[in-house]
N, C-alpha and C positions, 0 to 999 in steps of 0.2 A: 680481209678485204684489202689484199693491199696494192698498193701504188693507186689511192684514187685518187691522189695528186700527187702534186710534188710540193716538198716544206712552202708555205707563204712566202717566207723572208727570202728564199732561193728564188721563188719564182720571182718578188719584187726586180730582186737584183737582175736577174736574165731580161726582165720584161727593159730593166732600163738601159741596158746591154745592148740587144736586140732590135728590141720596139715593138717585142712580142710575146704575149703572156701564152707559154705554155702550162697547158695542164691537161689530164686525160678529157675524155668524153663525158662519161659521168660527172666529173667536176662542173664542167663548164653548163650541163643541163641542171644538175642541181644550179646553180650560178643565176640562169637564167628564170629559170620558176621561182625562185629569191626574189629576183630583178620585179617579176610578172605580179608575185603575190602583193610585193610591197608599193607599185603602179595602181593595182587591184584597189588596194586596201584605200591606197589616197583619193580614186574617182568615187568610192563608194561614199564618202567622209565629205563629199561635195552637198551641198543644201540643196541640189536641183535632182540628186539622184533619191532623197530619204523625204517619203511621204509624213515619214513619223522622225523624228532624233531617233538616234543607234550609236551607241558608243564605238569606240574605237577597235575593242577587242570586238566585239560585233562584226565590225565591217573589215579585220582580219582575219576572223573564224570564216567568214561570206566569201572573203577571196581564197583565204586555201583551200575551202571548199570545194571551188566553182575549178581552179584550175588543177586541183589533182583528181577532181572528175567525182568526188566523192559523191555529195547531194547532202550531208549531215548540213542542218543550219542552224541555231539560234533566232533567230529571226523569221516573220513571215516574211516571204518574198513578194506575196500579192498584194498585201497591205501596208507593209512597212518601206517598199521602197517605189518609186515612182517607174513612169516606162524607160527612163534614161536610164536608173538604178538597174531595173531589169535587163536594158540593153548591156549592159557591165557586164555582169554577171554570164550573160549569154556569149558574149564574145571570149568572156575568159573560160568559159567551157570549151567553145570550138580552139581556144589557140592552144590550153591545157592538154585537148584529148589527141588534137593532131597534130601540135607541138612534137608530144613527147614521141608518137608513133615516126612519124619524121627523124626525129632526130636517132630515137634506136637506130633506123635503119641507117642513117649515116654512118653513126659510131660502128653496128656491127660490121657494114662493110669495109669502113678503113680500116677496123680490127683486121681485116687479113692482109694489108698492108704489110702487118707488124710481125705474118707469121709466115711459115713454111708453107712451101706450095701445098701442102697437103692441106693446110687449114683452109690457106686459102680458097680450094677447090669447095670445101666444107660448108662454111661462108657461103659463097655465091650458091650452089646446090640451094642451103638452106634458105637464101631469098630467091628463088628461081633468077638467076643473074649470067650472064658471060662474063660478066666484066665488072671490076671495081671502079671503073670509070663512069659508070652507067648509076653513079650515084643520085646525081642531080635529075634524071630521067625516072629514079623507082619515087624521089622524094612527090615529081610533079603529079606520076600515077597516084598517090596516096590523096593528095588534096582531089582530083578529077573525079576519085569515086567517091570523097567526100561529099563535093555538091552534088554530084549528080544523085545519086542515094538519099540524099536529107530534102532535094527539090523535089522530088518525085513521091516522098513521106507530106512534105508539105502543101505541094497539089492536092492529093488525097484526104488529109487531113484538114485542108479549107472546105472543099467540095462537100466533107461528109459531114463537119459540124454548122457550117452555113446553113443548113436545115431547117437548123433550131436557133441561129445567131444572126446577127448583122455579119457582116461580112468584113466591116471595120474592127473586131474582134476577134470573129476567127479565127483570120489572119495570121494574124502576130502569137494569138496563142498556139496554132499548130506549128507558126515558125522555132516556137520555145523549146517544144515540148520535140519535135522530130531533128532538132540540133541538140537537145538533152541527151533522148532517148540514142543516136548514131554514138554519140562518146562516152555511152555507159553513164555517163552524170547521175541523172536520176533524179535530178532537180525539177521541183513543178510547178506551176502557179495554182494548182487546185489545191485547197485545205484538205481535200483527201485524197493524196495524189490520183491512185487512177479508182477508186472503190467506185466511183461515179457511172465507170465503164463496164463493167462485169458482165453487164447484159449485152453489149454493142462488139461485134464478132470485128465489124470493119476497123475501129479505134484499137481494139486487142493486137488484131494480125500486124497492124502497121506498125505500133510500137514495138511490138516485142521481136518483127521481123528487122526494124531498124537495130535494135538491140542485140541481137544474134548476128546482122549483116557487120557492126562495128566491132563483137569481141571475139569474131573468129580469127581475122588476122587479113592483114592489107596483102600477104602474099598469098593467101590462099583466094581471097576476091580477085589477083591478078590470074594466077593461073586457072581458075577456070574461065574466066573472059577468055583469057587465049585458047584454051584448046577446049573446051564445052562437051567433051565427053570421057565416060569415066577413064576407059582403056588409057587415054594418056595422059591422063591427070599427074600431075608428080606424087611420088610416095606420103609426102609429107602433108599433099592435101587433101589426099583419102584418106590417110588415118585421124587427122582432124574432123573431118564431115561425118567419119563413121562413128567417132566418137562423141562430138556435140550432136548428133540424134540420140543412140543409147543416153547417155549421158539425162539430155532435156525429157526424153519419152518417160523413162524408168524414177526419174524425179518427179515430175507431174504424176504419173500412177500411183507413187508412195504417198505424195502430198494430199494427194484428192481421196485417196483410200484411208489416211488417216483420220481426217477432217470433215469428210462429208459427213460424222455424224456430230459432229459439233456446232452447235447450236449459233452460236457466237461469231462462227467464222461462214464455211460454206455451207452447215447444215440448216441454213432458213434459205437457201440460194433453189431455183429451180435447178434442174439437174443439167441442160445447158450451159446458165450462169456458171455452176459449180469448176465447169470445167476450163470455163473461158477465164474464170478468175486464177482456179490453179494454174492454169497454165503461164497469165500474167506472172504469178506470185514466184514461180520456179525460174521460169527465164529470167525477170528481174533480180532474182538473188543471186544469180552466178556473176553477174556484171555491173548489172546499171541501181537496181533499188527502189525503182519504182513499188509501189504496195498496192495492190488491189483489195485488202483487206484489213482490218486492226489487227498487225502485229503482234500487240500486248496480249489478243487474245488465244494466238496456236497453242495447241498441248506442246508440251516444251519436247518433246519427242518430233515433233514437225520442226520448231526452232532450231534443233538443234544439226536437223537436216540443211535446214537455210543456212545455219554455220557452215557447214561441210562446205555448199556448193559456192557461196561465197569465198574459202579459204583456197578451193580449187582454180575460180574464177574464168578468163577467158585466155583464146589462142597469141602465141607470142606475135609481137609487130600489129596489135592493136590495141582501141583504146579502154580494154578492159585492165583488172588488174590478178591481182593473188599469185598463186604460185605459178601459174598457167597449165594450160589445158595438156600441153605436150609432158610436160614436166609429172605431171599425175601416170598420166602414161607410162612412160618409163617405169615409173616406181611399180605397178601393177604388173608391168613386164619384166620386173626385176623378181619382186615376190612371185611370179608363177614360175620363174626359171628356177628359182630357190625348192619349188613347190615338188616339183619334176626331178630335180639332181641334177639339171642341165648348166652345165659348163658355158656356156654361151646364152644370150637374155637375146630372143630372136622374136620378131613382130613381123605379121604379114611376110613372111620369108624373106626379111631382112633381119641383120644383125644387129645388134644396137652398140655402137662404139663406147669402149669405157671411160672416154672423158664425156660422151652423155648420163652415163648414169652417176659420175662423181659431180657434176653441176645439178643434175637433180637430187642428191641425196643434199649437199649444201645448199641448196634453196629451200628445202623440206626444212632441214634443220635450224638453219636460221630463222627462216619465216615462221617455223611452230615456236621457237624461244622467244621470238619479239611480241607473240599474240602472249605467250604467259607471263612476259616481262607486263605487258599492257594491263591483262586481267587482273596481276596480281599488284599494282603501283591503284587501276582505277578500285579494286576491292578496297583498301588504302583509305582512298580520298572519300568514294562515295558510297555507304552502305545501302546497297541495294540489293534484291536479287542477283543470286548468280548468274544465272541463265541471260538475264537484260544485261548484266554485265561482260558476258560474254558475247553476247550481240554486237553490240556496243563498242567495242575494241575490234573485232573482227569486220565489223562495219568502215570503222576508220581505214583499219590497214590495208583491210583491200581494196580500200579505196570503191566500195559498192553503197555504201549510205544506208543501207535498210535496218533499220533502226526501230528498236520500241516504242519510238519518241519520246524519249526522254532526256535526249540531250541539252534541252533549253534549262530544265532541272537540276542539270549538272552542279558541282560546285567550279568557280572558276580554274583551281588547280585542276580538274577531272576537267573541263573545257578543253584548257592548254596541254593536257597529255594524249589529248583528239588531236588537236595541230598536229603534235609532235608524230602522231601513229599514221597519219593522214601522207605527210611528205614523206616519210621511210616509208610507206607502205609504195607511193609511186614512184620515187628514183630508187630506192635500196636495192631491187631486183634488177636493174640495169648494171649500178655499180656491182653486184657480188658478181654476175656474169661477164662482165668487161674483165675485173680483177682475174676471174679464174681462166678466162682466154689467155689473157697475158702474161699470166705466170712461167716463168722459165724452168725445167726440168731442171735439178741439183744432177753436177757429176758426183756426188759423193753418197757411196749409196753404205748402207749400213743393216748390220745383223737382224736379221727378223725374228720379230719377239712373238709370243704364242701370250694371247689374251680368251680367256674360257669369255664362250659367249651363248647366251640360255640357263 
């Protein structure tokens, strides 16, 4: 990963030189979710925000949490912290989730500043752009379908719980829960996040539609605003749609096929429920976390599904995490061309450039080493089941929360290596991408060695 910055001491001296701290992109977003968490951690540690005392590593765990969008807590959020605490917490979700989506798109479009017109044509293509100048314009698009999307979750969600609430209630609970649910968070004030819901089709759609409207990607909600029919959709955002349906369809059938005879989980559910939960249960695992059921109780053949779609996660330029949606793609279009004997890895009668498939094979590969660095350091610290402890690390890192709950159980060393999995899991995939953009071709090329492989 290199050039994520440039040496400290280098940059002190330039910055005093200058009166300007250079460093890449990736530096300065890590820099500031640093900045965010350790802000985070101080409002939380305030006596007007904590209904209950919460220690300090508490209301550190609560802020990286909340702004790498994860949803893991130690803490109950409805009990242990007051509406101020809660207001914290919800703010550092929305600055966390649209923070980071913002600032990719900054950094990927100055990236073609830095490159050949070919990139840079590549670049803007990839955020539907003209113009690298048209920076400050895609960032304001990003916050505009922000509120409007979470306003429009939150209308619905007052209207439909007022039913059965006050409306001084309500409220603020659908304001939590449809600003959770748009940033993938997965954070809730219900002690069982959504198991409450299972039966209520309106509460299901609106969450899980805000959850799929947030981890497909802010360029693909731009272009179909603009052109609203499929014929001239950009490539990039048909092969996205075509693939989070397959993708959501074919996981709910396995999920619900597995499950519906299990007792514990969907198998006491009327046949309805069973599918409004699966369905919760499958959306939520790719992004945000939310549970519609006990966890603890899938046959680990389901769980182990939920690992998949969570390591998979959602569309690049949004506020989900994992390897991303496009990035699996490629891989399945690399293995089918393998599959074939084809020379060329072509999708929907397009090509696929070979500096796309060397960024997804290093995403693949880093991001599978850091889940077995995690397994095998939390295996270490806390002997538990493997399966929860696989959860459990792949929860963190993609930053999706859906957890066996047990993380309050943790020992604090296993706590502090959730931190650790939680922030690599949401800037590392910025930084290896920024890194491999900017690497420079070597003139020095050298003999090719023959390595058996199979």
């Amino acid at each position: 990963m290199a050039r994520f910055t440039i040496h400290p001491f280098r940059a002190y001296r330039r910055a005093r030189h200058t009166g300007q701290l250079q460093a890449s992109p990736p530096a300065v977003l890590a820099g500031s979710f640093l900045v965010l968490i350790l802000l985070g951690t101080g409002l939380l540690l305030l006596p007007a925000a904590q209904a209950r005392p919460i220690s300090f590593f508490q209301a550190l765990f609560t802020a990286v949490s909340s702004v790498t969008v994860t949803g893991l807590t130690v803490i109950d959020l409805a009990t242990d912290l007051t509406a101020l605490g809660q207001g914290i917490v919800l703010v550092l979700v929305q600055i966390g989730g649209i923070g980071f989506v913002t600032f990719a798109i900054v950094a990927s479009l100055t990236l073609g500043k830095r490159l050949s017109l070919r990139y840079q044509a590549l670049a803007l293509e990839a955020f539907n752009q003209t113009s690298v100048s048209r920076i400050g314009h895609t960032a304001a698009t990003v916050i505009k379908f922000t509120l409007a999307i979470e306003a429009a979750a939150i209308l619905i969600l007052t209207l439909w719980w007022w039913r059965n609430d006050s409306l001084a209630h309500a409220f603020p609970m659908a304001v939590f829960h449809a600003v959770s649910a748009f940033n993938n968070a997965g954070i809730t004030l219900f002690s069982d996040s959504l198991e409450r819901f299972v039966s209520d089709p309106v509460t299901t759609f609106v969450i899980t539609g805000c959850i799929i409207l947030g981890g497909i990607g802010f360029s693909v909600l731009a272009d179909i605003y603009q052109k609203r029919t499929w014929q001239s959709l950009a490539y990039y955002t048909r092969i996205m749609l075509i693939a989070t349906l397959v993708l959501n369809l074919s996981a709910w059938a396995l999920f619900w096929l597995i499950e519906s005879q299990n007792a514990a989980t969907l198998g006491g559910m009327p046949l309805a429920s069973q599918g409004l939960a699966a369905w919760t249960q499958v959306v939520g695992a790719r992004t945000a976390g939310f549970a519609s059921m006990d966890v603890s109780q899938l046959h680990d053949s389901t769980r182990f599904l939920l690992v998949l779609l969570m390591f998979i996660g959602g569309g690049s330029l949004s506020t989900a995490s994992g390897i991303k949606l496009g990035t699996f793609i490629i891989l399945i279009a690399v293995v089918r061309a393998y599959v074939l004997q084809r020379k060329e890895i072509v999708l929907m009668h397009r090509r696929i450039a070979p500096e796309a498939v060397h960024k997804a094979l290093a995403l693949l590969m880093v991001s599978g080493s850091l889940v077995c660095i995690g397994v095998f350091l939390l295996s270490l610290l806390d002997h538990q089941p493997f399966m929860m402890i696989l959860m459990e690390v792949m929860a963190a890192f993609s930053t999706t929360g859906l957890s066996p709950d047990f993380t309050r159980t943790l020992s604090l060393p296993g706590q502090m290596l959730l931190i650790v999995l939680m922030f690599v899991g949401r800037v590392g995939p910025l930084t290896l991408v920024y890194s491999l953009g900017t690497q420079k071709n070597s003139r020095v090329r050298y003999p090719e060695g023959t390595i058996q492989i199979g």
